[in-house]
C-alpha positions, 0 to 999 in steps of 0.5 A, spaced: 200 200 435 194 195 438 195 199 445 194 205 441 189 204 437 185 200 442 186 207 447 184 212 441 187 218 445 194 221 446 199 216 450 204 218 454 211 216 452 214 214 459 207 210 459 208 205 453 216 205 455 213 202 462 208 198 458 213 195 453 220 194 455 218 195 464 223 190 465 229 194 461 233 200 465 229 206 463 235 209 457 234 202 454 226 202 454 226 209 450 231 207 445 226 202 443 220 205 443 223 211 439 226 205 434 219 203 435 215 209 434 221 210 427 219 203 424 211 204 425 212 212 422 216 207 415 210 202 415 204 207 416 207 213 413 210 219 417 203 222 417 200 216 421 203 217 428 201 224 432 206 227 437 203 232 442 209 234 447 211 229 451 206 224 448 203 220 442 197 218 439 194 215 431 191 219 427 184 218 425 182 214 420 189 211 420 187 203 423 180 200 423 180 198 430 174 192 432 175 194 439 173 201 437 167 199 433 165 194 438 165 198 443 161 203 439 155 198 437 154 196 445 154 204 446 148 204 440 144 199 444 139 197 438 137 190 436 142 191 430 147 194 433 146 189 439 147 184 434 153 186 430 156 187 436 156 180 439 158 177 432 164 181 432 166 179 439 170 171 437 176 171 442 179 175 447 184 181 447 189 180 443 190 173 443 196 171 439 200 177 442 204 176 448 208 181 451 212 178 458 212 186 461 207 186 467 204 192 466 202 189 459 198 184 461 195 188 466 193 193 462 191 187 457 188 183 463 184 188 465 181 190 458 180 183 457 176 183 463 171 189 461 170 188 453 168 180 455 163 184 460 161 188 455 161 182 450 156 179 455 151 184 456 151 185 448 150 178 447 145 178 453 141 184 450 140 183 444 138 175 446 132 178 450 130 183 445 129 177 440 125 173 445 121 179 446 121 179 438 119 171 439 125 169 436 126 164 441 132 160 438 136 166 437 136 168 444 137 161 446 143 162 442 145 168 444 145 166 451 149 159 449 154 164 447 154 168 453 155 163 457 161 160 453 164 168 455 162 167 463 160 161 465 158 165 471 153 171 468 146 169 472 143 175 466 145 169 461 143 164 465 137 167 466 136 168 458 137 161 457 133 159 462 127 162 459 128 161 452 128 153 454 121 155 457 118 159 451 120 153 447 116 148 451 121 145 454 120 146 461 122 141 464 129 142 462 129 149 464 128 147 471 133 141 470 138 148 468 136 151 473 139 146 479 145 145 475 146 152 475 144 153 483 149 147 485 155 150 480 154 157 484 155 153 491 161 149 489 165 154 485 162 161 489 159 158 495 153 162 494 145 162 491 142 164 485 139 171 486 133 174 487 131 175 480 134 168 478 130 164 483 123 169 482 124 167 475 124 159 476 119 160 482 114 163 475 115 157 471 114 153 477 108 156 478 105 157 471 101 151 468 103 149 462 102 152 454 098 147 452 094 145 458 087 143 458 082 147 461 081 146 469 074 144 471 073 151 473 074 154 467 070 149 464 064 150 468 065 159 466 065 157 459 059 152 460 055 158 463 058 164 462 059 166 468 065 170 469 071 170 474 068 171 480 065 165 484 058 162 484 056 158 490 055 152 484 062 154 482 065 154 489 062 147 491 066 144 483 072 147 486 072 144 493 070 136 489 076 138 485 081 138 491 078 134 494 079 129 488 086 132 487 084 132 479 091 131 475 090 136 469 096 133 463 099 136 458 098 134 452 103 130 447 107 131 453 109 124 455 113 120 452 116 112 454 123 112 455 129 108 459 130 111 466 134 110 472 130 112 477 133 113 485 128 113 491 133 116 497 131 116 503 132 119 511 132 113 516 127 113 522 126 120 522 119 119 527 123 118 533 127 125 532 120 127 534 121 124 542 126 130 543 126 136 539 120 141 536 117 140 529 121 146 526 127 142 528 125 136 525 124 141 518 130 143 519 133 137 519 129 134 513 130 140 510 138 139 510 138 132 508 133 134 501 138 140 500 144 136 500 141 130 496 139 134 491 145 137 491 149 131 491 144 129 485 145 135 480 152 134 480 152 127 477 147 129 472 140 127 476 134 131 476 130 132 482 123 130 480 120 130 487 121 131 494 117 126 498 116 126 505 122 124 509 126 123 501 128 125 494 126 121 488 131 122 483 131 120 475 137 120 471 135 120 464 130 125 464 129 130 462 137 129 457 139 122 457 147 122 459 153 117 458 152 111 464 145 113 467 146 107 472 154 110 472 151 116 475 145 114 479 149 109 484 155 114 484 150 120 486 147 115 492 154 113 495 156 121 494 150 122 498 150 118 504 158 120 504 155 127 505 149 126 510 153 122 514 159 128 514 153 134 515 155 137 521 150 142 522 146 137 528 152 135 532 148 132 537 143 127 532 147 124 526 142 124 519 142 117 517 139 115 511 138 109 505 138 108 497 134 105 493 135 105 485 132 101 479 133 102 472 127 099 467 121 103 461 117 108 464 112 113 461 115 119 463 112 127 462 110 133 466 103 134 469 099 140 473 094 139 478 089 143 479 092 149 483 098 149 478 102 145 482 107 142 477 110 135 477 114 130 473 111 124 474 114 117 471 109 111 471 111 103 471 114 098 475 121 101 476 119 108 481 116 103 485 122 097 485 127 103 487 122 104 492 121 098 495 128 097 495 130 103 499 125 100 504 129 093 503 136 097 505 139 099 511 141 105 513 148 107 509 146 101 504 145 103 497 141 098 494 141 095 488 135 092 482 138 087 477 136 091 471 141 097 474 147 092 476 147 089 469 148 095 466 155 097 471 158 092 469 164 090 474 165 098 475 162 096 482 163 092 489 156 089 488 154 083 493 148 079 492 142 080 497 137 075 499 130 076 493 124 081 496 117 081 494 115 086 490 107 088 490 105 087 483 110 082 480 109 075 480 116 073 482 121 075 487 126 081 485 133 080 485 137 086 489 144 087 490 148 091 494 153 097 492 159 097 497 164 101 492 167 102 487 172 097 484 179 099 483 182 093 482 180 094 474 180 097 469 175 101 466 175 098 460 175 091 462 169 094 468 164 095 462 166 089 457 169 083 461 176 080 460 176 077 454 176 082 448 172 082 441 176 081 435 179 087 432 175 089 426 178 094 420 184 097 424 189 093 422 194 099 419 191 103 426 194 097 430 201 096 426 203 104 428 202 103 435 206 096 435 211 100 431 211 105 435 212 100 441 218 097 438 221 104 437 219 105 445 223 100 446 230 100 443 230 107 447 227 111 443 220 114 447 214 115 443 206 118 444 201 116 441 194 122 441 188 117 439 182 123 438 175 121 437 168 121 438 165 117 444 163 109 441 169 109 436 173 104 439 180 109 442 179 104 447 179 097 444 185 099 440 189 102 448 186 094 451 189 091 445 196 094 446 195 093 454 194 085 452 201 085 448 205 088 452 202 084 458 204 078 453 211 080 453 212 081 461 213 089 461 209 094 466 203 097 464 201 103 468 193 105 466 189 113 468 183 114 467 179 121 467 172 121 469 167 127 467 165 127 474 171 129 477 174 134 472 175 139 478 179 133 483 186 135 482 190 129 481 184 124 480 185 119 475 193 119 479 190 117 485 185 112 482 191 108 479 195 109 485 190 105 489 190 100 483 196 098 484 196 099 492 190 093 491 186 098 495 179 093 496 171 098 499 171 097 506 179 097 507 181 100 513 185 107 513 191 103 517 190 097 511 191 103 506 197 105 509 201 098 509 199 097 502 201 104 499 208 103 504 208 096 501 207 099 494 212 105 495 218 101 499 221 097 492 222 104 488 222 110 493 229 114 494 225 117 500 220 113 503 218 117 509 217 123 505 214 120 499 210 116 504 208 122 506 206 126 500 202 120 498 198 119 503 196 126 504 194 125 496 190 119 498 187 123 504 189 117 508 191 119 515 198 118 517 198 116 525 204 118 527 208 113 521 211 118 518 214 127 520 208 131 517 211 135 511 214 143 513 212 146 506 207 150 503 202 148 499 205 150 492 212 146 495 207 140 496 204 140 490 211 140 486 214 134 490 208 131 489 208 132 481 215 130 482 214 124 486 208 121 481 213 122 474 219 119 478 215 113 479 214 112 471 222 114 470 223 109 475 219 103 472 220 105 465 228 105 467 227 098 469 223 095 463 220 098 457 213 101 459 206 102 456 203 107 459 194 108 456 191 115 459 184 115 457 179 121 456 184 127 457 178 131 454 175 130 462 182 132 465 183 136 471 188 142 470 192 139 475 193 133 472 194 136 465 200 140 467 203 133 470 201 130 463 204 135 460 212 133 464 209 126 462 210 127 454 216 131 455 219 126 458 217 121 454 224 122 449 229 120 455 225 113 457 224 107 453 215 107 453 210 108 449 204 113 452 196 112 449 193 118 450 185 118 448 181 123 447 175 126 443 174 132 439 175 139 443 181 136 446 187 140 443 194 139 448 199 144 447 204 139 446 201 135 441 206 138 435 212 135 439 216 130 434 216 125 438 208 126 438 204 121 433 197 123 432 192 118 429 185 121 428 180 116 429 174 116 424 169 111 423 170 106 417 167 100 415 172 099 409 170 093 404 176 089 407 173 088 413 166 085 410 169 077 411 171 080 418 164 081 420 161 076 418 165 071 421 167 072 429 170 068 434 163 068 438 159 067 433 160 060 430 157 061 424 157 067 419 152 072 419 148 071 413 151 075 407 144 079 406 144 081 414 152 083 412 150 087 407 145 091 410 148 093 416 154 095 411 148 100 407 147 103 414 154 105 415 155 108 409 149 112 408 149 114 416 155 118 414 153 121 407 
């Protein structure tokens, strides 16, 4: 009946007996559909089917078909109609019927495809009529919606692009569009359009909404002369560049916490001994493009491109989970990416990080010529740069202020103190060798001791009954689901301590929101956690502490040995046969050796295993985690699972599966708990106790 009356024409018979039952033998498939066709006849009334020689068809008027009217409000093409049109379009196709036929899915498939088009062009439509209208929140919104349909469409992205402008946010326009630039290179390796780049060329070009009149201007106003030049006009204007007046927006600054990363090529004046000055643009203009690249990725914005460099804000113009995080991760990925361009075979690019975290006054200024700038003024733009001088090439240098803020995230080594023009004391510097894998998230960000833990006690006692049920035998997964902040992992970490005071084996995974495309991500990390893999091991060290890793438990070292490697992207050298198999093959015996490790320690002892932020996992992860549940029921361990809200596993219905939703709460009984902690050794002042619990309470109301 959906085929029919999404259709709206006579269908053959042979048709909807291939669609529906294709698989069937050809006498089967027409019995079913004539009991098909018999049944629908009994429900909707003889009168409702309409048979035309070897062909079948609903007669009008019989089903209200949205796919029909849908189409028919994008034909209208009016605002209203536009409007209807997009608030029809919720899901795709019948979402809720699956047929197994491969000419159903086709068919469904395809017209998935072309109503989600359509979708898109009402959606994209009606939001450009509500821009030109000077509804700019609407088209935003409606852009937002066309973007969730295709993530790809440049007409939406171009839509919300404008939209931002027009609400005087153009700084995050901007920082859209290099979002938008670096996602089309890496998911379709391809630029912006034309239209997309001519747009964001404009915005670049047009001086801000609010700005203060040039001197220029002011002097016509003064005099009244019009657009053309006087020679007195003519002679302002020449004072004006050379003076390089700055004209600012108004109300457009604003103090804020920014990490800020000056990158830098390494003596890029001794290219000039042997090659053309185009060649050293060419060359300085790779290094920027794949800087800002690499920056964009991680959440930086690109506010300027300074000579032989970048200078990059991470903060602005939207504040992110771990700025520093970011900032340090976008300078190592730079320098890994510099160093692997192959675009100069004959000249390596060499370059150098320096980054600082500290208050900034940060806003967007034009000058004169309505070039446009966002300029950030304090000591923390010269710090990063004072420390990019300081490292050398491949380092990526660190102030205090940013290491501080990364906890034991990172291999940081302490540097001799710099001078720092305008401080009157030396600054102390570190330098970033890698990330640490020999710790866990958790114990990286908050140390190795724990804070009590406050208000949770019936939260904790689940998980401890669900651990002793693990146990006996009988395994058991446990969902926590909450926003960022709440506390999923400290309840995790407090399991992990009871589990290592007992002697059992803890395996721990992590995702990480910049690596939601890295097959296997948080697998490999803790691989190279157990490994003890240390930042400047050689790839012949790496190997030696896999094999060491994988020998005690490994049915088929040789071939295990090989899959990890490749996993870890280690080269073999010859230790072990490469593997004769096709990619698929490879990454089922690769998922298959990853669980067998966890059935083979579980079946040794029992076994804790945390994953955490599954709403940043990578698909293929998600389907290993997914083996990982079923698997539970037959193995003596207990799996955490954390995750904040929008994350809906498939597996999650499961009897075996708990879900504990995590709300904030700040119950009375935990008033004494606040006021007394082991790092405090005297209570809080009942008075500050009682504010604070005020504040809770009236934040959630």
């Amino acid at each position: 009946m959906a085929y029919l009356a999404c259709t709206s024409r006579p269908q053959p018979r042979e048709r909807l007996a291939d669609l529906l039952w294709g698989a069937h033998f050809e006498a089967q498939a027409r019995q079913n559909l004539r009991q098909a066709l018999s049944l629908l006849r009994r429900i909707l009334g003889h009168e409702a089917l309409v048979s035309e020689d070897n062909a079948v068809s609903l007669a009008p008027g019989v089903i209200d078909c949205d796919v029909i009217r849908f189409e028919a409000l994008v034909a209208e093409g009016s605002r209203a109609s536009l409007a209807a049109a997009a608030d029809l379009y919720r899901n795709p196709l019948l979402t809720d019927l699956n047929i197994a036929e491969e000419a159903w899915l086709d068919w469904r498939n395809s017209e998935r495809e072309r109503l989600a088009g359509l979708a898109v062009d009402s959606m994209v439509g009606y939001g450009q009529q509500a821009l030109r209208a000077g509804n700019t929140a609407a088209a935003l919104k409606n852009a937002n919606r066309a973007i969730a349909v295709n993530a790809l469409r440049e007409d939406a992205h171009r839509l919300a692009i404008q939209a931002l402008a027009a609400l005087g946010r153009k700084a995050e326009a901007l920082k859209y569009y290099q979002d938008l630039a670096a996602r089309l290179r890496h998911e379709l390796s391809t630029e912006p359009d034309a239209a997309t780049r001519l747009l964001v060329a404009e915005l670049r070009s047009a001086p801000p909404p609010d700005a203060s009149p040039t001197s220029n201007e002011l002097h016509r106003k003064m005099h009244g002369t019009s657009g053309g030049k006087t020679g007195t006009e003519t002679t302002a204007a020449r004072v004006d560049n050379a003076t390089a007046e700055v004209v600012v927006r108004s109300n457009s600054f604003e103090q804020r916490q920014l990490t800020i990363m000056v990158c830098n090529l390494i003596g890029p004046t001794s290219y000039s001994e042997n090659l053309d000055p185009e060649d050293i643009h060419d060359r300085i203009a790779t290094f920027q493009k794949t800087a800002a690249d690499v920056a964009a990725r991680f959440g930086g914005f690109v506010a300027q491109y300074q000579g032989y460099g970048v200078l990059v804000y991470f903060g602005y113009p939207a504040a992110h989970e771990h700025d520093a995080e970011r900032a340090v991760r976008a300078g190592l990925a730079i320098l890994d990416s510099i160093g692997k361009v192959a675009a100069f075979p004959e000249m390596q690019l060499r370059a150098s990080v320096g980054i600082a975290t500290g208050l900034v006054v940060v806003g967007e200024t034009s000058t004169i010529d309505d070039n446009c700038h966002h300029i950030a003024t304090g000591q923390t733009p010269n710090l990063a740069t004072r420390l990019q001088t300081r490292a050398a090439s491949g380092d990526v240098v660190i102030a205090t202020s940013t290491q501080r803020l990364l906890g034991g995230r990172f291999d940081c080594r302490e540097l001799d103190p710099i001078e720092v023009k305008g401080q009157p004391y030396p600054i102390e510097a570190w330098q970033v060798h890698g990330e640490r894998t020999d710790v866990s998230r958790y114990e990286a960000r908050h140390g190795a001791g724990l804070s009590p833990l406050v208000g949770r006690q019936e939260e904790a006692e689940l998980l401890l009954r669900r651990w002793n049920q693990s146990r006996s035998g009988e395994g058991r997964v446990v969902v926590i689901s909450g926003e960022a902040g709440i506390g999923k992992s400290r309840i995790a970490e407090n399991m992990v301590a009871i589990c290592e005071a007992g002697s059992h084996a803890c395996f721990r995974y992590s995702c990480s929101p910049h690596h939601t495309d890295s097959a296997l991500f948080p697998f490999i990390v803790q691989i190279e956690q157990q490994a003890g893999f240390r930042p400047g091991d050689s790839d012949s060290t790496r190997l030696e502490k896999l094999e060491a890793l994988l020998k005690p438990t490994s049915a088929n070292l040789p071939r295990d040995g090989a899959l990890f490697a490749e996993l870890l992207s280690l080269p073999m050298d010859g230790r072990h046969p490469a593997l004769k198999a096709s990619p698929q093959q490879k990454q089922e015996m690769t998922l298959g050796a990853l669980l067998n490790r966890l059935k083979d320690a579980a079946t040794r002892a029992p076994l804790l295993i945390v994953f955490e932020d599954a709403h940043w996992i990578d698909p293929t992860s998600l389907d290993l985690l997914g083996r990982m549940v079923s698997s539970a029921t037959q193995l003596p361990l207990l799996l955490i699972v954390t995750f904040r809200p929008g994350f809906q596993p498939d597996w999650a219905d499961q009897p075996h599966v708990t879900a504990l939703p995590w709300a904030r709460t700040m119950a009375p009984r935990s008033f004494a708990a606040l006021r007394w902690t082991k790092h405090s050794p005297t209570p809080l002042p009942r008075i500050s106790c009682r504010a604070l619990m005020a504040c809770h309470y009236s934040s959630r109301n």
